[in-house]
C-alpha positions in Angstrom: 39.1 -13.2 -34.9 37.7 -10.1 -34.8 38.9 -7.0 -33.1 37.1 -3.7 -32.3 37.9 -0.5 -33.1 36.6 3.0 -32.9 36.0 5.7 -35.3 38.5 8.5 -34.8 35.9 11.0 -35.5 32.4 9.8 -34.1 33.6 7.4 -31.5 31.4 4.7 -33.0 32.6 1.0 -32.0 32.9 -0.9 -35.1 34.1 -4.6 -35.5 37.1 -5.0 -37.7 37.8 -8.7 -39.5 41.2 -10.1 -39.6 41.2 -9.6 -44.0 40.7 -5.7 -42.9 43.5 -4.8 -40.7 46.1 -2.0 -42.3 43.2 -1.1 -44.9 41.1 1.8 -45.3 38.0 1.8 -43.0 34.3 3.6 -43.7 32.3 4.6 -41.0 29.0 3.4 -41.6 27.7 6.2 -38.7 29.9 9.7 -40.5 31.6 8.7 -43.5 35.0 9.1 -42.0 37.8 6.8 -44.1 40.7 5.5 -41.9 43.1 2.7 -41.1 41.5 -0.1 -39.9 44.5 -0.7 -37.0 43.5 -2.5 -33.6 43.8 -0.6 -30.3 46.9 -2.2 -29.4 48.7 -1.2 -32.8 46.8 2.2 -32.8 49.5 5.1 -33.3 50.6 6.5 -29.6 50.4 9.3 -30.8 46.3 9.8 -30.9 46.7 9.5 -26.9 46.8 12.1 -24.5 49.9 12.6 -23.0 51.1 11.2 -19.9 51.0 12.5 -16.4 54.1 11.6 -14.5 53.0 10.1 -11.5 54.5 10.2 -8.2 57.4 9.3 -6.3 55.9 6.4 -4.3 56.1 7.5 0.0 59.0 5.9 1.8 57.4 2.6 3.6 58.1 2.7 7.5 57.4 0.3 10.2 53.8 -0.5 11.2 52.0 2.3 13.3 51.6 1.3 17.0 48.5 1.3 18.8 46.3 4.3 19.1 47.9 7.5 20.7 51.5 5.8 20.6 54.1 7.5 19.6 55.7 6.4 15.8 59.2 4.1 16.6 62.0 6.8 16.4 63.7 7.1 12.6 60.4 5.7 11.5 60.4 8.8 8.9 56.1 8.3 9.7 54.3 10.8 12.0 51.1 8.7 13.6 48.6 11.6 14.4 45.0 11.3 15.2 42.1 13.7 13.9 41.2 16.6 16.4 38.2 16.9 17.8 37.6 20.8 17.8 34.4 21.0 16.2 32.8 18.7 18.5 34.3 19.8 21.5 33.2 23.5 20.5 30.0 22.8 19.8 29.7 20.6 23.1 30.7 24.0 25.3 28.4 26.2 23.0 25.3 23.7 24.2 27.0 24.0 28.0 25.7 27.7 28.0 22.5 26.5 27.5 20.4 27.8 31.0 19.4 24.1 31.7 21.6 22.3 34.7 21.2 19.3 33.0 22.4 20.0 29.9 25.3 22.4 31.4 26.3 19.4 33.4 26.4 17.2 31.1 27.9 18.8 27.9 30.0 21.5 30.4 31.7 18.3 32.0 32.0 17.3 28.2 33.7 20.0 27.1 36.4 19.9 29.4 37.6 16.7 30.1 37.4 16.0 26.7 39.1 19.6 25.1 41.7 18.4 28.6 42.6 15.2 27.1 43.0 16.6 23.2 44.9 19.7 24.2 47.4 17.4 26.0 47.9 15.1 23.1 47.9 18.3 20.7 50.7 19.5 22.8 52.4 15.8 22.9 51.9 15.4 19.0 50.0 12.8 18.8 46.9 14.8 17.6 46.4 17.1 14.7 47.4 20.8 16.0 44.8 22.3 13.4 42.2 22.1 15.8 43.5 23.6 19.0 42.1 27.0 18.9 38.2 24.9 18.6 38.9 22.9 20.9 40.4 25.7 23.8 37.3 27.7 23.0 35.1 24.6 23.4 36.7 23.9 26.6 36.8 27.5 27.9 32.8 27.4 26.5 32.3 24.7 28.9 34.0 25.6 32.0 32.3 29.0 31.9 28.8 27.2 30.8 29.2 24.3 34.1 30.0 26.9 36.7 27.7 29.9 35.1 24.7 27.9 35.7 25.9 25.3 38.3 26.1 28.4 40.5 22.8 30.3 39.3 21.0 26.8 40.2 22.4 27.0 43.5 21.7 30.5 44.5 18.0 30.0 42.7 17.6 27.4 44.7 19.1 28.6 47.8 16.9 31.4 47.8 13.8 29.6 46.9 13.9 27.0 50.0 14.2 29.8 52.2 
């Protein structure tokens, strides 16, 4: 049988027969003479060294359903992603001087930035987020009633 080995010095793959093993090698590609040794009885000391890997995580109960809060002495924290970006960029598009899209991205913004603030607050949601997602919310409080009210009084004033 033969095995396959590599040239220590041009990295060319070259098939070594059985009557070779433990005898000088050539190259055909550089030249190079070496050992003809396969890879599994190659010298260990050719290899990099090796990275100590790590300490495997502490295995804990199964995670309950979304927004539940880990079984106690679990060791695990279940936390869900924030929303901040998307909330923020929801009350940004609130102050928009359209009704419709104050409305509708306004009343986004705050139910939604609500409901994450809460569960940021619980810890059941990534804190990282919160400052996004109070501006967002503030963004589209401000954005609902800015032009919810400039509607009203432009159209007050034009019926009469």
């Amino acid at each position: 049988m033969k095995d396959v080995i590599t040239c220590p010095r041009c990295g060319r793959k070259l098939e070594l027969p059985d009557e070779h093993v433990g005898k000088p090698v050539q190259c055909p590609s550089c030249n190079e003479t070496f050992e003809g040794r396969p890879p599994a009885a190659a010298p260990t000391s050719a290899r990099p060294p090796s990275v100590p890997s790590m300490p495997p995580l502490p295995r804990g109960p199964e995670l309950g359903k979304w927004g539940e809060a880990p079984a106690a002495g679990s060791g695990r924290i279940a936390v869900a992603a924030h929303r901040g970006a998307m909330i923020l960029t929801f009350g940004i598009l609130a102050l928009i001087p359209c009704i419709l899209t104050s409305l509708l991205f306004g009343a986004l913004a705050w139910t939604m930035g609500e409901a994450d603030l809460r569960e940021m607050r619980a810890g059941a949601m990534n804190s990282e987020g919160e400052g996004l997602t109070a501006a967002g919310r503030t963004m589209g409080i401000v954005g609902l009633v800015l032009w919810s009210m400039v509607h009203f009084f432009w159209c007050g004033a034009a019926i009469r």
